[in-house]
C-alpha positions as CSV (number, residue, x, y, z in Angstrom):
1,X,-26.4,54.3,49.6
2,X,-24.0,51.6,49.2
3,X,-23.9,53.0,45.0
4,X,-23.2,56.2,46.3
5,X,-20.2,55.1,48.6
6,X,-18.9,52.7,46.0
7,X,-18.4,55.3,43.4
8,X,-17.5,58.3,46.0
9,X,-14.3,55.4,47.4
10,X,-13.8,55.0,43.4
11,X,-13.2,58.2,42.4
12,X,-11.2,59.1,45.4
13,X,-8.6,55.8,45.0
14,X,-9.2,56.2,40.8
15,X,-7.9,59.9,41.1
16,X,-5.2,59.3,43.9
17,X,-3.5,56.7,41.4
18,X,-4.1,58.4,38.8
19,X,-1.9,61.8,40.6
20,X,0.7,59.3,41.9
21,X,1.2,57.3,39.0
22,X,1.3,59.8,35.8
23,X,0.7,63.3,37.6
24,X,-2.5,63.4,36.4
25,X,-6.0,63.2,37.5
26,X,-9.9,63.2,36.4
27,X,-10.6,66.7,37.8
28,X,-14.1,66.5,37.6
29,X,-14.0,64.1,40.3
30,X,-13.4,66.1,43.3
31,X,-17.1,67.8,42.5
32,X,-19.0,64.8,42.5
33,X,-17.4,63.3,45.6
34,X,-18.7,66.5,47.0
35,X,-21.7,66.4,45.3
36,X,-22.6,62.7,46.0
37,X,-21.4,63.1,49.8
38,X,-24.8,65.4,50.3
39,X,-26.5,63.3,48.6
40,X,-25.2,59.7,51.0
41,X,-26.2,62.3,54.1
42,X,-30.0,63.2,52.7
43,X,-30.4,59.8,52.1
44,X,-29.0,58.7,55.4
45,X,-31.1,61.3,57.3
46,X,-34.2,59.9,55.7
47,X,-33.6,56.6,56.6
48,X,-32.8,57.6,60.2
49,X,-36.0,59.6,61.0
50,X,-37.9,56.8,59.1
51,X,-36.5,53.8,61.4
52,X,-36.8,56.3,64.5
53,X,-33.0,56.0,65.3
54,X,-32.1,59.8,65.4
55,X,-31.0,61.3,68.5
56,X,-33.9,62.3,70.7
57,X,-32.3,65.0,73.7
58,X,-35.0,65.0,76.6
59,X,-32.6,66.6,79.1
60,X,-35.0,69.2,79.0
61,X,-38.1,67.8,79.0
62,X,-37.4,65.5,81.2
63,X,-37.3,67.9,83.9
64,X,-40.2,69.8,82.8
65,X,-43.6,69.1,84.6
66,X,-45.7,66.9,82.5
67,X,-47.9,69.9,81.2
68,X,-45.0,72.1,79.7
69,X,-43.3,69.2,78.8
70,X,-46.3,68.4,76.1
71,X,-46.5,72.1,75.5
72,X,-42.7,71.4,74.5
73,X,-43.1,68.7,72.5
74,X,-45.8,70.5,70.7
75,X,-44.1,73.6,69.7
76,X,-41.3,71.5,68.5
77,X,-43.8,70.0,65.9
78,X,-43.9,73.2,64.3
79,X,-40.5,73.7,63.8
80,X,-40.6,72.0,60.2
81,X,-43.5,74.4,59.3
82,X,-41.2,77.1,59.9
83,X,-38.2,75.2,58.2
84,X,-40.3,75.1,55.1
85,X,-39.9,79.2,54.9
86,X,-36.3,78.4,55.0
87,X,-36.5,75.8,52.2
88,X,-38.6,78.2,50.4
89,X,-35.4,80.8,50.2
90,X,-33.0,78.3,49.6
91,X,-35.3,77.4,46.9
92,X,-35.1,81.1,45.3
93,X,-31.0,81.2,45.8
94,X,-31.0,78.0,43.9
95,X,-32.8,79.4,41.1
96,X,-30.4,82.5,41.2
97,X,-27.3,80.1,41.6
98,X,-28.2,78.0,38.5
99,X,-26.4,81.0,36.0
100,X,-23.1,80.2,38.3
101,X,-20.2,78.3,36.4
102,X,-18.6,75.6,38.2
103,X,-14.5,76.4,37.8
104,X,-14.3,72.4,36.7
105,X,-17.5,71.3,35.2
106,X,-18.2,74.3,33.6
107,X,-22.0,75.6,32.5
108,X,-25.2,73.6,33.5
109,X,-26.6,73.3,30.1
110,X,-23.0,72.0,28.9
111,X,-23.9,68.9,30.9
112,X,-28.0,68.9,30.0
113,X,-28.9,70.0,34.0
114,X,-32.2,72.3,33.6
115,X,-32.1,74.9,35.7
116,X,-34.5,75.4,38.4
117,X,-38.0,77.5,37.0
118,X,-37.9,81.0,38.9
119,X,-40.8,82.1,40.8
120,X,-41.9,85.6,40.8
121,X,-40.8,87.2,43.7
């Protein structure tokens, strides 16, 4: 995490100078700071839920009898399950994304990215 911050602060202050000083900058680098900024926050969220230091809101279980409240807590384990049909899509409009050109980078296969395999639908 710490790379990723490093270079993120590195291209912002190495593309700041570079517009204040000769009026130019590396234009690329507003896409990767993007790009590495999801990145810092999936590998933030992972080590959050693995030390058990997300934010855990019982105001409603709390006041739920002790029965309900493990029905609760139950029904909020299958959440993910039905996250993963989400993922699934986003999955399939990654695949269909992958012809898209970026406006600065260009095409995918200029800069040796594979594109995601496409499932049949």
């Amino acid at each position: 995490m710490v790379f990723l911050l490093v270079a993120m602060l590195a291209m912002v202050f190495g593309n700041v100078v570079l517009r204040w000083t000769v009026n130019s900058g590396i234009d690329v680098s507003e896409e990767l700071v993007a790009l590495l900024l999801r990145w810092l926050h999936v590998h933030r969220a992972v080590v959050v839920m693995r030390e058990h230091l997300h934010l855990g809101v019982d105001a409603l279980v709390g006041r739920l009898a002790r029965a309900a409240a493990r029905l609760h807590v139950r029904l909020d384990a299958l959440i993910p399950v039905l996250q993963c049909r989400v993922l699934w899509g986003t999955w399939q409009q990654a695949a269909i994304n992958a012809s898209n050109v970026s406006p600065v980078t260009g095409n995918l296969d200029d800069l040796g990215i594979r594109r995601p395999a496409t499932s049949p639908a």
